[in-house]
C-alpha positions as CSV (number, residue, x, y, z in Angstrom):
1,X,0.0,0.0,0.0
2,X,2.8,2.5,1.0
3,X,4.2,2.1,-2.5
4,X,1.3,3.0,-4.3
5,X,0.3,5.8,-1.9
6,X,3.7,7.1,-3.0
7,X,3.3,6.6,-6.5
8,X,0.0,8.1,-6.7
9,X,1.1,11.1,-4.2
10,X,3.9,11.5,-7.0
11,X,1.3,11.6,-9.9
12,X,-0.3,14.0,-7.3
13,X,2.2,16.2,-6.7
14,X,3.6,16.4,-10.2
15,X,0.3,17.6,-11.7
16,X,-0.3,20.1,-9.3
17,X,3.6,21.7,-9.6
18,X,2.9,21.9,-13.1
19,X,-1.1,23.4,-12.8
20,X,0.9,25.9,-10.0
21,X,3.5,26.7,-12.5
22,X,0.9,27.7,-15.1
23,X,-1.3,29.7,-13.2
24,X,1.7,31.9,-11.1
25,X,1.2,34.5,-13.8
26,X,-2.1,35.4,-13.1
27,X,-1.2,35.4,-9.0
28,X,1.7,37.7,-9.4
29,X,-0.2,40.2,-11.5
30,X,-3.1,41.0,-9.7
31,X,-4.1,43.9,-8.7
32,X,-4.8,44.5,-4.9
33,X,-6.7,47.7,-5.8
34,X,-9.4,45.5,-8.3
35,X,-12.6,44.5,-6.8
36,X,-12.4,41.6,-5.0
37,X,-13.8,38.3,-7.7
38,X,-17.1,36.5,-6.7
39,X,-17.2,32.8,-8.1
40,X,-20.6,31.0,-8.0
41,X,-20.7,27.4,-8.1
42,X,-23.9,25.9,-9.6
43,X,-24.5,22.5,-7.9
44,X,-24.3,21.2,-4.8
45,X,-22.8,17.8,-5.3
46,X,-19.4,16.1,-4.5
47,X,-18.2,17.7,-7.5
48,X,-19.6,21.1,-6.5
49,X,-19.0,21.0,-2.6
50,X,-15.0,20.0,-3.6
51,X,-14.4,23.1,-5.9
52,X,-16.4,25.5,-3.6
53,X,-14.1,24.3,-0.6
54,X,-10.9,24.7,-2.4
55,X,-12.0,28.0,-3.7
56,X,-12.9,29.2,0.3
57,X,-9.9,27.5,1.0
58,X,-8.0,30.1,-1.3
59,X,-9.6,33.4,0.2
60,X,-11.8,33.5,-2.9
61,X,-15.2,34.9,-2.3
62,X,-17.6,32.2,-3.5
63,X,-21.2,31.2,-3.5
64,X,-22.9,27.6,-3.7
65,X,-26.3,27.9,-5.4
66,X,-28.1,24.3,-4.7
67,X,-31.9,24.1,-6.6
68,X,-32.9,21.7,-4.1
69,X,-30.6,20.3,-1.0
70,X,-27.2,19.1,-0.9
71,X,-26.2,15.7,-2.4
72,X,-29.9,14.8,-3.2
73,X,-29.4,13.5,-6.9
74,X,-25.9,12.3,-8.7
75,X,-24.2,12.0,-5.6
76,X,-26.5,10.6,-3.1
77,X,-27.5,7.6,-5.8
78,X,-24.1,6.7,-6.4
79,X,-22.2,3.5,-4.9
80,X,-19.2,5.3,-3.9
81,X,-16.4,3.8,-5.0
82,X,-12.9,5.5,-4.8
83,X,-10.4,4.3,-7.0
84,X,-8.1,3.8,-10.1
85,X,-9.1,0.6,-11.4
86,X,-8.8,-0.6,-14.8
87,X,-11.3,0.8,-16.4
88,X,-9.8,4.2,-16.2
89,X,-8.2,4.6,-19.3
90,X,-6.2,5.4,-21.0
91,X,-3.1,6.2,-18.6
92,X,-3.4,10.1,-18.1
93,X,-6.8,9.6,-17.1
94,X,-5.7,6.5,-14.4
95,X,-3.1,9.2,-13.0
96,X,-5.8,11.5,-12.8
97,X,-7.7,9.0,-10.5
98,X,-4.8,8.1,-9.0
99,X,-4.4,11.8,-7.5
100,X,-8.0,11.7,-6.2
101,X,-7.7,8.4,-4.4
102,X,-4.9,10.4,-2.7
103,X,-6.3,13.3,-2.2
104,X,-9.2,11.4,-0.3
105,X,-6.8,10.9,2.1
106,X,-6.4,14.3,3.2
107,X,-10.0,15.3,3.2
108,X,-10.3,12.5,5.6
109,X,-7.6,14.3,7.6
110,X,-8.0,17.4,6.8
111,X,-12.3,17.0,7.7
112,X,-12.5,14.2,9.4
113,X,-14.4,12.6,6.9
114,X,-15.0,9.1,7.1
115,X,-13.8,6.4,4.5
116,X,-13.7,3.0,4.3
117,X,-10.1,1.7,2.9
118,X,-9.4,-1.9,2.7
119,X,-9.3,-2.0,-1.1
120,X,-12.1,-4.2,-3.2
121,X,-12.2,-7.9,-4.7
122,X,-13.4,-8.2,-8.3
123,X,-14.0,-10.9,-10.8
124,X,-17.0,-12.2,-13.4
125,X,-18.3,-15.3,-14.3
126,X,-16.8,-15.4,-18.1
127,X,-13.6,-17.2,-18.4
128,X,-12.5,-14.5,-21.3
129,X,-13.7,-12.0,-18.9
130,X,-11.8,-13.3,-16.3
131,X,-8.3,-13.6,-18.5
132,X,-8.8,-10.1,-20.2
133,X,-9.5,-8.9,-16.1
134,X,-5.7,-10.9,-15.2
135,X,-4.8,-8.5,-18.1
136,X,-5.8,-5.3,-17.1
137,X,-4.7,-5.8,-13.4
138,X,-1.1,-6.6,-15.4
139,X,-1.5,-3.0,-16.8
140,X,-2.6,-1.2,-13.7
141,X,0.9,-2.6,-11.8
142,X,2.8,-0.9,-14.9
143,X,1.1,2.7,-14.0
144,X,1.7,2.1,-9.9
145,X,-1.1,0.3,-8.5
146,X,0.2,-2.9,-6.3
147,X,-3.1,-4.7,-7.6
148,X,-2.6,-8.3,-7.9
149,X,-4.8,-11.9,-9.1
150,X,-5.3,-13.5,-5.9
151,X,-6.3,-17.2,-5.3
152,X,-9.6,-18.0,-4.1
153,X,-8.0,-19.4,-1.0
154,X,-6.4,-16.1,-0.4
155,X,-9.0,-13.9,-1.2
156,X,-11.4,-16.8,1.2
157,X,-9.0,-15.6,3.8
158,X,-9.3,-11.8,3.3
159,X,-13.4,-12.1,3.5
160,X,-14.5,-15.3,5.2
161,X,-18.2,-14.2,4.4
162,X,-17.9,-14.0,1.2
163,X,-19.0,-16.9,-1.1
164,X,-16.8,-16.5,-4.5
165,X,-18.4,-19.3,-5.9
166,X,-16.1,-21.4,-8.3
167,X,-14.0,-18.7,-9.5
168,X,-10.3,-19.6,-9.3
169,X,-8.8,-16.0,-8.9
170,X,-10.2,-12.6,-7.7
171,X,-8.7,-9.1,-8.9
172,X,-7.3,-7.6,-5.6
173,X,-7.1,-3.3,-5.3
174,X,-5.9,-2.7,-2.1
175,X,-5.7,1.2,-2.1
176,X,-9.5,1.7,-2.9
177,X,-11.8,3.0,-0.6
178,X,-15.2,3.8,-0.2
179,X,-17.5,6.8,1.4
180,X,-20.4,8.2,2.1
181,X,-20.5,10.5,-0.4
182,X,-23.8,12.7,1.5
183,X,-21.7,13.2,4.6
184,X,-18.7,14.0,2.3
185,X,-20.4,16.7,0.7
186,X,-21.8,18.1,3.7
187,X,-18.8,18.4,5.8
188,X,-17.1,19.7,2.6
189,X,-19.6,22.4,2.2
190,X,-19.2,23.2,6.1
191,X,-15.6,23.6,5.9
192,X,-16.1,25.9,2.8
193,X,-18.8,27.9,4.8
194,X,-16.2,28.3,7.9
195,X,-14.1,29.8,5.3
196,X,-16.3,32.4,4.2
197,X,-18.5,30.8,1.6
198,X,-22.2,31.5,1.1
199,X,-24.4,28.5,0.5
200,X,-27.6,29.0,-1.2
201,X,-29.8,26.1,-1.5
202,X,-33.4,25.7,-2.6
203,X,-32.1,28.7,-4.8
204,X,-32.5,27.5,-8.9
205,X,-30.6,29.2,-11.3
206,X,-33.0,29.8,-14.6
207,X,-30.5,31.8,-16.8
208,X,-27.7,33.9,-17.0
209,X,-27.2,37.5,-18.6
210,X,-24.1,38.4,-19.7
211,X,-23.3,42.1,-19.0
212,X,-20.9,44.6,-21.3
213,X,-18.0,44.6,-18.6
214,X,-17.4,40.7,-19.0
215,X,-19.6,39.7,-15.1
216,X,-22.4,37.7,-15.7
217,X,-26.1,38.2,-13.5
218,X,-27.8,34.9,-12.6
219,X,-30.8,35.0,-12.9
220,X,-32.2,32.7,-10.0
221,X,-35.4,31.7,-7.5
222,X,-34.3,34.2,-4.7
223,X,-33.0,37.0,-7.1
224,X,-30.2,38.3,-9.5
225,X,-27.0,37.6,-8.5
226,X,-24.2,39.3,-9.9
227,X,-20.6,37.4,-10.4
228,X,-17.4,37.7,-12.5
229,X,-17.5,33.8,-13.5
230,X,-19.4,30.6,-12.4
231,X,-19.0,26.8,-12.5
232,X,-21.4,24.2,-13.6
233,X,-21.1,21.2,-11.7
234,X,-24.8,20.1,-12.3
235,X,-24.2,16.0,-12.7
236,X,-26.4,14.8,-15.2
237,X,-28.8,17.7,-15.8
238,X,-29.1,17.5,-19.2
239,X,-30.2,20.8,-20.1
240,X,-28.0,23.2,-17.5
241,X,-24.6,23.2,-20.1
242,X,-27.2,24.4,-23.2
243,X,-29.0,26.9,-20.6
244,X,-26.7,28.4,-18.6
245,X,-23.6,27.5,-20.7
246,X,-24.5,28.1,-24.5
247,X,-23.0,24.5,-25.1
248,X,-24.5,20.9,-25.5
249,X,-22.5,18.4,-24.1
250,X,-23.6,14.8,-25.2
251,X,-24.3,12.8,-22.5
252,X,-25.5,9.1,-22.3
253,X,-26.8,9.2,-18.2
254,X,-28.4,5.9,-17.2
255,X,-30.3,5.0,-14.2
256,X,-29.1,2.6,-11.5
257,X,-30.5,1.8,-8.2
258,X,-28.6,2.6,-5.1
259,X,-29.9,0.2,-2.0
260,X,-28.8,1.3,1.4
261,X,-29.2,-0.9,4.5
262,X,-29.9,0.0,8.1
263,X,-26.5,0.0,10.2
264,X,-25.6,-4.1,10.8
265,X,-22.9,-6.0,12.2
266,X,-19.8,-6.1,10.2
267,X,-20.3,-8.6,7.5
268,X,-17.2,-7.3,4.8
269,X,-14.3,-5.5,5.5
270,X,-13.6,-4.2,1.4
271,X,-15.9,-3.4,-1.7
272,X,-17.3,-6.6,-3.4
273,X,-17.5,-6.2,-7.1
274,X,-19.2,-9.8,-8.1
275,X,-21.1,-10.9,-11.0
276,X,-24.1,-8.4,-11.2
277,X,-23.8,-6.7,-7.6
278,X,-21.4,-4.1,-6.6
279,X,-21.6,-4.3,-2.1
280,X,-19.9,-2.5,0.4
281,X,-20.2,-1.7,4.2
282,X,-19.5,1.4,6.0
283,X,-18.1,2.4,8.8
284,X,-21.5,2.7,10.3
285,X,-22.4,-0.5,9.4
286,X,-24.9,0.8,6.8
287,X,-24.3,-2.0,3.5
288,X,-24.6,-0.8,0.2
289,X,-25.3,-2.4,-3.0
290,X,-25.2,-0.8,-6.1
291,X,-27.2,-2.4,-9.5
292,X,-25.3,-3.6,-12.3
293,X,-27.8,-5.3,-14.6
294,X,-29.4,-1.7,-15.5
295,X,-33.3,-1.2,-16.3
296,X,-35.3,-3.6,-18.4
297,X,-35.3,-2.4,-22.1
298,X,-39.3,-2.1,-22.5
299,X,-41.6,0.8,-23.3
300,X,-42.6,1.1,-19.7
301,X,-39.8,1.2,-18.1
302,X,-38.7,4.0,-20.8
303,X,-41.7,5.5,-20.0
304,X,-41.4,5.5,-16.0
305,X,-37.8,6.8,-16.4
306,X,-38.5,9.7,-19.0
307,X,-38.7,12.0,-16.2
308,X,-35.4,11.2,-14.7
309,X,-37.4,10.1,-11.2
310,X,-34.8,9.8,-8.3
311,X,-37.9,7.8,-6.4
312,X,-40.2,4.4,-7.6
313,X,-43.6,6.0,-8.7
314,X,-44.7,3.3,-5.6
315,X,-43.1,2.3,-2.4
316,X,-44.0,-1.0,-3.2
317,X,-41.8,-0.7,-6.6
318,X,-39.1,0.1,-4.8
319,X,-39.5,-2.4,-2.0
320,X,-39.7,-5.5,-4.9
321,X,-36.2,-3.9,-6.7
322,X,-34.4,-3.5,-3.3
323,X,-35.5,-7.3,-2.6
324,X,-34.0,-8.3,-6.2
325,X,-30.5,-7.1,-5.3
326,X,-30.8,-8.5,-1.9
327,X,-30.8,-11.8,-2.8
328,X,-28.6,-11.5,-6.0
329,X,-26.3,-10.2,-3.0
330,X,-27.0,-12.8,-1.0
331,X,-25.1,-15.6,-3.3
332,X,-22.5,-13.8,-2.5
333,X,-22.6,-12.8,1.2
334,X,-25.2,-15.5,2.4
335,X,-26.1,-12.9,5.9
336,X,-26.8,-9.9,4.0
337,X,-30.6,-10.7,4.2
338,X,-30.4,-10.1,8.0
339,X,-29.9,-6.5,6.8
340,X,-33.2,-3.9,7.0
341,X,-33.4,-1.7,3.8
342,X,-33.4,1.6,4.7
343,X,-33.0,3.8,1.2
344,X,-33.7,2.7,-2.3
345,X,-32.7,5.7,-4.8
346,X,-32.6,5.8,-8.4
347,X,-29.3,8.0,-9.2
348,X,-28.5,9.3,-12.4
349,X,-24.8,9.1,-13.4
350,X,-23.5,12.0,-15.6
351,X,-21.8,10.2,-18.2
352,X,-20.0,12.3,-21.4
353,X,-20.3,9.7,-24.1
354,X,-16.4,9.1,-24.3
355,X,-16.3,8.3,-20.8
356,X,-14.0,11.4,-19.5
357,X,-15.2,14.7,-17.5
358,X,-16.0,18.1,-19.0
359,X,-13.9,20.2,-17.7
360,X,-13.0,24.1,-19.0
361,X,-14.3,27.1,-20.1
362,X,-17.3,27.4,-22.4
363,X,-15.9,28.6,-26.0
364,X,-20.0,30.0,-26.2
365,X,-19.8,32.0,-22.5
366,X,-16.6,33.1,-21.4
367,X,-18.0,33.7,-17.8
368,X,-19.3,29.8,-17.5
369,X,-17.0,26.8,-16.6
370,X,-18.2,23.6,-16.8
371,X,-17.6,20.5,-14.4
372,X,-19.4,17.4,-15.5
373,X,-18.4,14.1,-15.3
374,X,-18.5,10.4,-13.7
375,X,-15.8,9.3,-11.3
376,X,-17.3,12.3,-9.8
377,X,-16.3,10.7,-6.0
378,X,-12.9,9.0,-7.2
379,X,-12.0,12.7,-8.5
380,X,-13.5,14.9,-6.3
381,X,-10.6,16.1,-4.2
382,X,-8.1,16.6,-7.5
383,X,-11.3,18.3,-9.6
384,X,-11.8,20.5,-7.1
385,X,-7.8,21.8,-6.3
386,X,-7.4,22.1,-9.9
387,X,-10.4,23.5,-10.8
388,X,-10.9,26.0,-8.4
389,X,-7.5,27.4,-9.5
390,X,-8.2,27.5,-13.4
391,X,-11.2,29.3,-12.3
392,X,-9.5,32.1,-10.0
393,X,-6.7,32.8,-11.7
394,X,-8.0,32.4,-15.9
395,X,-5.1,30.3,-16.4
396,X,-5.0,26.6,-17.8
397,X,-3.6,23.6,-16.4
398,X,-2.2,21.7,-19.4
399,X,-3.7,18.1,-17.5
400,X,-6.8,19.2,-18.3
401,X,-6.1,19.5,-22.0
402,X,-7.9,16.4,-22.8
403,X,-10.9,17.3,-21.1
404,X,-12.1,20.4,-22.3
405,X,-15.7,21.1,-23.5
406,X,-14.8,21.8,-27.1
407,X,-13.0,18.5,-27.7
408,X,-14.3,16.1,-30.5
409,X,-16.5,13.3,-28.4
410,X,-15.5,10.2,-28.9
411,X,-18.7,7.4,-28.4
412,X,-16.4,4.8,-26.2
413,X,-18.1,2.7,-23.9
414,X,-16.0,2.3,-21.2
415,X,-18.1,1.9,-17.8
C-alpha cells in the first residue's frame, strides 16, 4: 500500500507543480486595488462541494447555489467507489484517478471525513472475462497500483463471508476505498462555509445574462446575483450546459438503483464487485449495494424513467427492486438478508459519451465553466484543487487538455 500511496502522491504532486507553475502568472499580477472576484458554483454535489471548498480554502469569495438540497441526486445515488481501477483509461486519465484516491486521504484528515479503505475484490463469471480482467490488473501494476490476481483461498481468507463461488482468482485493489458520499459533501460544504463561503440552497438558477463589462447576473429563484465567473457542476442535468452554458454536451446518463441498508454488524471488510452486484459496508455499518444489470429495455420502463425520477412512482416498486439485489447479494454474502433496507434511490450518473469529465471554459460563455463528469467521488478532491484554480486565476492547467468542453466526443463505452 505504501508504494502505491507514493506513487499516486507522485502523480499528485507532479500535476499540481505543473497546474501551480501555469497559473503563477495570473497570481503575481493581480491587482490588490481591483474588486475583489465573486465565483458562484452551480450544484451542490461532491463535485460542487470540492471546488467551492478549495476555492474558500484560497480566500476566494464564492457562492454555492443548490436548486434543491445538498447531495440529493448524482451523488447521493451513487455507490461510492474510490479508486483507479482498470477501467480508467487510458493512462493520463488512471493518474488523474490516481491523485483523487490520494487526495481522499487528506480530506479524511483534513475534515474528518469518514472512508472506508481496505481495497475491493473483483472478478466475473466469463472465463475471457476473467483472462482479459488478469490483463488489465497486469497493466494497472505498470502505471503504480500494487493490484494483484489473488487465489480463491487467499482472497477466502481476506473475506471469510464472502461466497466466491467457483471462481479460481479474484482481482485484488488494495488502495480503494469507499464513502459516504452525502456526509462528504456536507462536511465539505461546512468547511467551505467556515471559510467564508455563502451556500444557497433551494435557490435554482433559470438563466444567465451576460453584461458589457465581461460579469455575468444569474438570474435565479431568490434574485439576481451578480458574479465575475461561475461553474457548472450540475451532474447529469441534461439541459444546465445548453441553458446556462450556451453548449450541448452529449451525454448518455443511465439509471441505476442505489440500495442502502440500516447500520448491521460487520459482514465485509472491502468493496465486493461480483457478478451483477457491486456491495460494500461502511463504517456505520450501513451496507450498500449498487445495481449492475441496468433497467429492463421495455416501453414502460422507458416511460417510467422519461422524467429522470430519483424515487419508484410506488413504495412497493421500490420495495420489490431492493429485494431483487438482496438476494442476487445474497449468493455472495449469504447474511446480507439479515440487513433492514433503509433507502432505495434511483441515481443518475452524468456520463460524457467518451467516458471522461468536462472540464474548462465554455468557448460560447466566457463567464461559464463547466464541471461534468462520472468518477465524480474518485476525482473529487483533485477536480476541485485544480479546478478552483483554473477558475481564480483564468489560467490553464495543461492536465486538463484532454478534457475540455470543445474537444471532439468520442462514443467509447467504457463503464
Amino acid at each position: 500500500m505504501t508504494q502505491f500511496r507514493s506513487a499516486s502522491e507522485l502523480n499528485r504532486r507532479s500535476l499540481l507543480a505543473l497546474t501551480a507553475a501555469s497559473l503563477s502568472l495570473a497570481a503575481c499580477g493581480q491587482n490588490t486595488d481591483a474588486p475583489e472576484m465573486h465565483i458562484a458554483v452551480i450544484g451542490g454535489g461532491i463535485i460542487g462541494a470540492s471546488i467551492v471548498y478549495h476555492l474558500a480554502k484560497d480566500g476566494v469569495n464564492v457562492t454555492l447555489l443548490e436548486r434543491g438540497g445538498l447531495a440529493e441526486r448524482a451523488s447521493r445515488g451513487t455507490f461510492a467507489w474510490i479508486n483507479a481501477t482498470w477501467a480508467k483509461q487510458p493512462r493520463a486519465y488512471h493518474a488523474l484517478n490516481q491523485a483523487g484516491v490520494t487526495g481522499w486521504n487528506e480530506f479524511q484528515t483534513e475534515l474528518d471525513i469518514p472512508v472506508r479503505w481496505g481495497g475491493s475484490l473483483e472478478w466475473f463469471s466469463s472465463a475471457d472475462r476473467q483472462e482479459r480482467l488478469a490483463e488489465q490488473i497486469a497493466e494497472q501494476v505498470e502505471w503504480g497500483e500494487p493490484a494483484e490476481m489473488l487465489s480463491r483461498d487467499a482472497v477466502a481468507a481476506l473475506e471469510p463471508n464472502v461466497a466466491f463461488g467457483d471462481t479460481d482468482q479474484v482481482a485484488y485493489s488494495p488502495n480503494d476505498g469507499a464513502v459516504d458520499p452525502v456526509l462528504a459533501t456536507q462536511k465539505l460544504v461546512e468547511a467551505a462555509v467556515r471559510l467564508g463561503a455563502t451556500l444557497m440552497t433551494n435557490c435554482a438558477v433559470e438563466s444567465v445574462t451576460e453584461k458589457p463589462n465581461g460579469r455575468a447576473v444569474l438570474n435565479t429563484s431568490a434574485g439576481e446575483i451578480e458574479v465575475d465567473k461561475y461553474v457548472l457542476a450540475t451532474g447529469a442535468d441534461p439541459d444546465a450546459a445548453q441553458t446556462l452554458a450556451g453548449i450541448d454536451i452529449p451525454q448518455r446518463s443511465t439509471p441505476g438503483v442505489i440500495v442502502v441498508t440500516k447500520p448491521h454488524a460487520p459482514l465485509i471488510e472491502r468493496i465486493i464487485a461480483a457478478p451483477g452486484a457491486h456491495i460494500h459496508q461502511r463504517l456505520d455499518g450501513r451496507i450498500v449495494l449498487g445495481e449492475q444489470a441496468g433497467a429492463p429495455d421495455t416501453m414502460a420502463h422507458a416511460e417510467r424513467l422519461r422524467a429522470r425520477p430519483n424515487r419508484f412512482p410506488a413504495q412497493a416498486y421500490a420495495d420489490q427492486h431492493a429485494a431483487q439485489m438482496m438476494a442476487i447479494a445474497e449468493q455472495f454474502i449469504p447474511g446480507i438478508l439479515s440487513a433492514d433496507v433503509e433507502d432505495v434511490f434511483i441515481g443518475w450518473r452524468p456520463l460524457p459519451v467518451d467516458g471522461h469529465p468536462v472540464l474548462g471554459v465554455s468557448p460560447a460563455n466566457p463567464s461559464a465553466y463547466l464541471a461534468i463528469m462520472h468518477s465524480g467521488v474518485s476525482l473529487a478532491p483533485i477536480i476541485g484543487q485544480v479546478v478552483a484554480r483554473e477558475v481564480a486565476s483564468g489560467q490553464t492547467a495543461s492536465e486538463l487538455s484532454a478534457y475540455r468542453p470543445d474537444r471532439a466526443f468520442d462514443e467509447v463505452r467504457r463503464y
